[in-house]
Steps between C-alpha positions, in 0.01 A plus 500: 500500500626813433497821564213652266309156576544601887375790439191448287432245826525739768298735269210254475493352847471900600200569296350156640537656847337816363232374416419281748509805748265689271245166522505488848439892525180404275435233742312260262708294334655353800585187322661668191727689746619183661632372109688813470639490799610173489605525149735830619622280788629214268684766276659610769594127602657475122705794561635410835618179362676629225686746721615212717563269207743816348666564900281841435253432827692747775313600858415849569539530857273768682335522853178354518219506772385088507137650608434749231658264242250234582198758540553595156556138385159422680321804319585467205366080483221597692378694239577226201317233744222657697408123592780423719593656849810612533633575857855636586733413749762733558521507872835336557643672191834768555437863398717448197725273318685529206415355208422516119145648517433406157620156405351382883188641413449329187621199637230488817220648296549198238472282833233705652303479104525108490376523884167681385478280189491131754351653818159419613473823650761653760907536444712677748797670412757582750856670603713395806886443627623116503855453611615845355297451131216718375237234458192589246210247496195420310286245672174383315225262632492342097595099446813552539835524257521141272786261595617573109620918660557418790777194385675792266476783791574711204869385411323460156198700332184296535355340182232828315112442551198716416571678851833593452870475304646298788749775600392696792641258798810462300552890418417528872761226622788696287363880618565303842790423450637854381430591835849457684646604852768403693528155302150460507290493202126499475234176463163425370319231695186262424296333708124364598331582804271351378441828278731636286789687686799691308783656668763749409762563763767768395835563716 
């Protein structure tokens, strides 16, 4: 891929997000604005990859508050999935940590989008400390991850469906991993419980 191709794909996954946020400011066409979103999202999968593939993918490091970065998280899915409750959990969370506001939110809103896709009807999302690591968790009361993800704990990308390209966990293991301090790098853990649970913990 190169560099006009990257940017005709940033240039369409941009007016994808556009209009989505002009059909949920009409407010009915809720399910149209859930295709564009997702469609945007899986653009800006493609692109992540292809900066990683090319040693291109580099972490932006700024302060971040854990609560307002899941409050706007939880808005913003609220809104594309009226259905589901989601409830924060930011209680236990530091004031602020230092991370790559960007690439982390992608990677936890892709979590926190296949969440609302597989939950009956409640997810948490939460922020605490764990033996000096930022941990960021999406917790869904859904069936659960298959044994198929949860075998490749996203060393690989997961085979495409209808749903999705198979990329987010994997994009979100190697944004993870970016994250490095004091010889500690950054992980992406799966689990049941029984619901779906994902977990990002950044040094």
């Amino acid at each position: 891929m190169n560099d006009l191709y990257t940017a005709v794909v940033h240039d369409v996954k941009n007016q994808l997000a556009e209009l989505a946020l002009r059909l949920g400011k009409r407010g009915d066409a809720p399910q149209e604005m859930k295709i564009a979103m997702n469609a945007a999202r899986r653009l800006s999968e493609m692109l992540m990859v292809h900066r990683q593939a090319t040693d291109l993918l580099r972490i932006n490091i700024v302060t971040v508050n854990p609560a307002d970065f899941l409050g706007i998280l939880a808005a913003e899915y609220r809104e594309l999935f009226p259905e589901i409750s989601i409830h924060i959990d930011a209680e236990q969370a530091p004031d602020c940590v230092f991370i790559d506001d960007a690439l982390v939110r992608m990677a936890v809103g892709n979590a926190l989008h296949n969440a609302c896709r597989h939950a009956h009807k409640d997810i948490r999302i939460s922020a605490f400390e764990e033996d000096g690591m930022l941990v960021l968790e999406v917790l869904d009361d859904g069936p659960g991850y298959p044994e198929s993800m949860l075998a490749l704990g996203g060393e690989a990308p997961a085979a495409a469906s209808d749903s999705g390209t198979g990329l987010g966990l994997y994009l979100a293991r190697k944004i993870a991993e970016l994250h490095q301090l004091n010889g500690r790098h950054g992980s992406v853990e799966l689990s049941n419980a029984p619901g779906g649970r994902f977990r990002m913990k950044l040094p």
